[in-house]
Biotite code that builds the C-alpha atoms (Angstrom):
import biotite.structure as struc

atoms = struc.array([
    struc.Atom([-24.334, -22.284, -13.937], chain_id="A", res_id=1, res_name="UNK", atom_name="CA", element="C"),
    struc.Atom([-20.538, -21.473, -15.083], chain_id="A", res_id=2, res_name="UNK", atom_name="CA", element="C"),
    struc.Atom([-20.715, -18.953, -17.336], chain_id="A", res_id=3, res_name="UNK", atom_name="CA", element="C"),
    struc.Atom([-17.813, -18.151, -20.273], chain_id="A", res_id=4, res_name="UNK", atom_name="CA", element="C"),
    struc.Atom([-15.953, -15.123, -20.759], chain_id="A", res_id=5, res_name="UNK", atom_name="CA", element="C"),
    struc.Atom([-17.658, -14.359, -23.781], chain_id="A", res_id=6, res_name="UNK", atom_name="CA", element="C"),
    struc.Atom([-21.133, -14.859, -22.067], chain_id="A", res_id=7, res_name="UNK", atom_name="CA", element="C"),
    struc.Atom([-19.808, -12.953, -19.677], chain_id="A", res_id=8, res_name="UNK", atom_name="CA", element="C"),
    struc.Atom([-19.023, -9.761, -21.811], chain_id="A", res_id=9, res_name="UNK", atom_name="CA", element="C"),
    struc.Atom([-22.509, -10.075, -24.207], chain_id="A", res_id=10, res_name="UNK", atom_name="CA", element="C"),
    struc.Atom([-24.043, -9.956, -20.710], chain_id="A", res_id=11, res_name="UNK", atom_name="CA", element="C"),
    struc.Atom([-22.405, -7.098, -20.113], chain_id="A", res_id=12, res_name="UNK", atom_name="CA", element="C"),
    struc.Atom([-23.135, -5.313, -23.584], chain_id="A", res_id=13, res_name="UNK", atom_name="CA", element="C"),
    struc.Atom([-26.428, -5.951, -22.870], chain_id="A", res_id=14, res_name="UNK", atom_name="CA", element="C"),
    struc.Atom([-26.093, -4.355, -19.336], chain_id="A", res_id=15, res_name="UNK", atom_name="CA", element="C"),
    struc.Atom([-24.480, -1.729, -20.654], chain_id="A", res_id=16, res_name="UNK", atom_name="CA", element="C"),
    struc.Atom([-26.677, -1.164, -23.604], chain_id="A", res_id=17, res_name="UNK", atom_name="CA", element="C"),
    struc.Atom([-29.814, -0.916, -21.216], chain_id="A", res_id=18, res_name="UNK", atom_name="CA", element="C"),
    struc.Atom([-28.076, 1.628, -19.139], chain_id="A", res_id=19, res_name="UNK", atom_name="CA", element="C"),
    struc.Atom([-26.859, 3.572, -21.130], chain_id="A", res_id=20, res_name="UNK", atom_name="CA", element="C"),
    struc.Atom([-31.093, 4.348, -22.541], chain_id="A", res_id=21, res_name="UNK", atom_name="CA", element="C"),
    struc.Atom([-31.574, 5.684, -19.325], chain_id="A", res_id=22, res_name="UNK", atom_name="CA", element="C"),
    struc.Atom([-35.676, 6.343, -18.776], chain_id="A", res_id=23, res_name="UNK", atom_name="CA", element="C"),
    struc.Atom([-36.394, 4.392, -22.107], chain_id="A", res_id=24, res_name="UNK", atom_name="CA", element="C"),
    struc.Atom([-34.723, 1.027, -21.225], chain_id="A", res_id=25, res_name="UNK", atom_name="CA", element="C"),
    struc.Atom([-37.181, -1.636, -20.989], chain_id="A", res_id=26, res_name="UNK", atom_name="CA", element="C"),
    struc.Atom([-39.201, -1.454, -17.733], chain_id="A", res_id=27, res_name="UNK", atom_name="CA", element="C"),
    struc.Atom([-38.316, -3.986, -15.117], chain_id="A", res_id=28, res_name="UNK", atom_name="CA", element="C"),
    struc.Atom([-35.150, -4.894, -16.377], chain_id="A", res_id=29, res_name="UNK", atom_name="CA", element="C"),
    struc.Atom([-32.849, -5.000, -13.197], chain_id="A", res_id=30, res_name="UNK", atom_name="CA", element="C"),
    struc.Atom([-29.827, -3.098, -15.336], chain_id="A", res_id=31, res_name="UNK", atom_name="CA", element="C"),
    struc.Atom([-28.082, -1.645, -11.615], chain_id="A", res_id=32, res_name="UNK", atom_name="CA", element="C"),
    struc.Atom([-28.525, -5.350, -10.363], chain_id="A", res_id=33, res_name="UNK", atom_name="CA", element="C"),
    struc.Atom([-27.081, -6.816, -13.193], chain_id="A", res_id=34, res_name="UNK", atom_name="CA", element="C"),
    struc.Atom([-23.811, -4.376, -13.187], chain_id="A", res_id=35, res_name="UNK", atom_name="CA", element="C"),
    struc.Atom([-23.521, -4.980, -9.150], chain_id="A", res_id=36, res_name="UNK", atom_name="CA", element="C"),
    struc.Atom([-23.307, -8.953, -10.093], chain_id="A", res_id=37, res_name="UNK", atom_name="CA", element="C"),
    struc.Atom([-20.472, -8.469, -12.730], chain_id="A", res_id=38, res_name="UNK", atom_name="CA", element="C"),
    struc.Atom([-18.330, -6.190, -10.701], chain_id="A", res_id=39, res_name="UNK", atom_name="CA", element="C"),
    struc.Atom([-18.558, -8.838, -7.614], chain_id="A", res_id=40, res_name="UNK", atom_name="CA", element="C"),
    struc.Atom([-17.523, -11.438, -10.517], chain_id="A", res_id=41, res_name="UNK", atom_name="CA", element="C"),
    struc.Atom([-14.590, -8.987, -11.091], chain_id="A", res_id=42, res_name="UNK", atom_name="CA", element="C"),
    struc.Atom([-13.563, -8.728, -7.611], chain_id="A", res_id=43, res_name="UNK", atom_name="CA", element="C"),
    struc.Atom([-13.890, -12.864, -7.309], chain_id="A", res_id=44, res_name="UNK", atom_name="CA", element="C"),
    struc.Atom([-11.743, -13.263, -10.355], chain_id="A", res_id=45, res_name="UNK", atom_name="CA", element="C"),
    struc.Atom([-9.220, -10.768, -9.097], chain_id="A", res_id=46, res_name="UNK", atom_name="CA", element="C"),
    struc.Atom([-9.546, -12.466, -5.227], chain_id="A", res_id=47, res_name="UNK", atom_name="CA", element="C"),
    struc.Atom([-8.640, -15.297, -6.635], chain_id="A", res_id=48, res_name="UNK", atom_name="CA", element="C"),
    struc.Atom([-5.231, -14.855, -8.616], chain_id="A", res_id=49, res_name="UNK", atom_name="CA", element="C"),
    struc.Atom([-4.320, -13.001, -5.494], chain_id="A", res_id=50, res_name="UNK", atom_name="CA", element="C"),
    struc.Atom([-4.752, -16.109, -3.632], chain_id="A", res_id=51, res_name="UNK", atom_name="CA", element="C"),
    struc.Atom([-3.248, -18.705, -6.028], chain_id="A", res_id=52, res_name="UNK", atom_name="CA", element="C"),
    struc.Atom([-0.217, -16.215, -5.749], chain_id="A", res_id=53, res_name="UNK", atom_name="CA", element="C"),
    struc.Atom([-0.325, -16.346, -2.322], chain_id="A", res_id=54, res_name="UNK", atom_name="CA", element="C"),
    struc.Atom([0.025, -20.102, -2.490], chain_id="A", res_id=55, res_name="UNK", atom_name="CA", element="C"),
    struc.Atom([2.786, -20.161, -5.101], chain_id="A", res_id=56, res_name="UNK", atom_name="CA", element="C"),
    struc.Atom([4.949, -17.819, -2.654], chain_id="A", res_id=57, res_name="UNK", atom_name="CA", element="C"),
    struc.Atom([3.588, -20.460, 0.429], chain_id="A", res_id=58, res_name="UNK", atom_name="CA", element="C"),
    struc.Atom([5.190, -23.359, -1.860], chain_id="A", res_id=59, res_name="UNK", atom_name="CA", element="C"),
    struc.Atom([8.385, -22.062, -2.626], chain_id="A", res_id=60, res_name="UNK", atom_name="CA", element="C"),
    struc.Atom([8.935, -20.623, 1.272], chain_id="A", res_id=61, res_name="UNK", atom_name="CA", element="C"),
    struc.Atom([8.230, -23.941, 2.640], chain_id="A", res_id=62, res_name="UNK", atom_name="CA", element="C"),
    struc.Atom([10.440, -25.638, -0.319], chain_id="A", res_id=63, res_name="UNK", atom_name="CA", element="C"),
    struc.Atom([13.523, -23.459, 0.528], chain_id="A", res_id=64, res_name="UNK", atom_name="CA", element="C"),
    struc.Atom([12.806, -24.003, 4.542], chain_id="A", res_id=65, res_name="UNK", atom_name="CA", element="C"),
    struc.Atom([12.538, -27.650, 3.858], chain_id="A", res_id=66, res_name="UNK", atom_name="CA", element="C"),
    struc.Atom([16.190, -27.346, 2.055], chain_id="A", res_id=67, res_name="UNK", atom_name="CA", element="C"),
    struc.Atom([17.567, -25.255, 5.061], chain_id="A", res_id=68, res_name="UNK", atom_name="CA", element="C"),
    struc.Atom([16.025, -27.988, 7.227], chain_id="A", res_id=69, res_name="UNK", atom_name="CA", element="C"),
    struc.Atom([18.078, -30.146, 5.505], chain_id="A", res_id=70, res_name="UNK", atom_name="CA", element="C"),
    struc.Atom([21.357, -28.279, 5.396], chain_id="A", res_id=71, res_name="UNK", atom_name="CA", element="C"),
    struc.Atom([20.953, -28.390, 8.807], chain_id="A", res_id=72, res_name="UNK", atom_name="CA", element="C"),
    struc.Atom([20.863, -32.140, 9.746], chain_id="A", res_id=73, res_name="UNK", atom_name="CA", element="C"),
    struc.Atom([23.264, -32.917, 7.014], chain_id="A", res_id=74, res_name="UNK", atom_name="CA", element="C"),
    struc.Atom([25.754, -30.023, 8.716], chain_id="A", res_id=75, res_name="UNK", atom_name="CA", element="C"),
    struc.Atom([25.394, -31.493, 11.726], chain_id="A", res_id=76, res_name="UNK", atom_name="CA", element="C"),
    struc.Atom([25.899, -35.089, 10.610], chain_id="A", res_id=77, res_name="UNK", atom_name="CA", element="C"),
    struc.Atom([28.911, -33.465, 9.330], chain_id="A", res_id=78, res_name="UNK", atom_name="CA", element="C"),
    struc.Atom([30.191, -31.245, 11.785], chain_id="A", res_id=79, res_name="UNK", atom_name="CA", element="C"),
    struc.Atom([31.162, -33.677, 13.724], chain_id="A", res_id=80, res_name="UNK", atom_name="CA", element="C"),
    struc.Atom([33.508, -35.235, 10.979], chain_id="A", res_id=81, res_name="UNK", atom_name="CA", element="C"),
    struc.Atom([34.628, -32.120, 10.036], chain_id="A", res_id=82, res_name="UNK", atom_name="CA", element="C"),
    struc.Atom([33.988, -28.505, 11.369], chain_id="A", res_id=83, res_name="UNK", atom_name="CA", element="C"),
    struc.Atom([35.111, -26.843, 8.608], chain_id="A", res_id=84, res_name="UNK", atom_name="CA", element="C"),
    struc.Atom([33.040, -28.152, 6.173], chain_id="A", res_id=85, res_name="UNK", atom_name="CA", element="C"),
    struc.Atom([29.380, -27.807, 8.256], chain_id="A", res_id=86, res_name="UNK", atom_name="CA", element="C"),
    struc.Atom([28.190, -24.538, 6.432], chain_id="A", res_id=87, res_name="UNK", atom_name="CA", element="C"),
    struc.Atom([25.713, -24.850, 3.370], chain_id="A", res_id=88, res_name="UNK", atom_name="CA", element="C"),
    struc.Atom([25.830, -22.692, 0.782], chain_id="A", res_id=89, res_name="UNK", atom_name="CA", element="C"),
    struc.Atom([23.331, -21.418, -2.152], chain_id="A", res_id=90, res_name="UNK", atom_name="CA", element="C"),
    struc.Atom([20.393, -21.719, -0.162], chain_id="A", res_id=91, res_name="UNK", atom_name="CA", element="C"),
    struc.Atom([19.742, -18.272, 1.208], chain_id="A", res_id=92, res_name="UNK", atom_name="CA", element="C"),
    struc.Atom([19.332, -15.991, -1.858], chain_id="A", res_id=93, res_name="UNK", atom_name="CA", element="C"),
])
């Protein structure tokens, strides 16, 4: 079950309602269980944007090696016409 932000926060109302009545909340309501499953949906959520950031950085790495790579063979291909002109430039901020 996928479950919306705004589920996500009445659940935690809820939670947080029942907690905060102490002895008198409603017997058998799992309240501690509850607050342990929406922190671990916090840390997943948080896991997450650290890894699709991760795999941004990846992207533009390999882009700018795959442009070097490039630079390369083309400088070489060129070298040999003319020395002077082998070097590429822009590519290494």
């Amino acid at each position: 079950m996928i479950l919306s932000a705004s589920q996500l926060r009445a659940i935690k109302e809820r939670n947080d309602e029942e907690l905060r009545k102490g002895r008198y909340a409603k017997h058998g309501y799992p309240a501690h269980t509850i607050q342990d499953l929406l922190h671990t949906i916090e840390a997943l959520k948080k896991e997450k944007k650290k890894w699709q950031h991760l795999a941004q950085e990846r992207g533009e790495a390999l882009r700018r090696i795959r442009e070097l790579t490039r630079c390369v063979e083309k400088g070489a291909a060129d070298a040999a016409a003319s020395p002077a002109d082998a070097f590429c430039t822009g590519l290494v901020d």
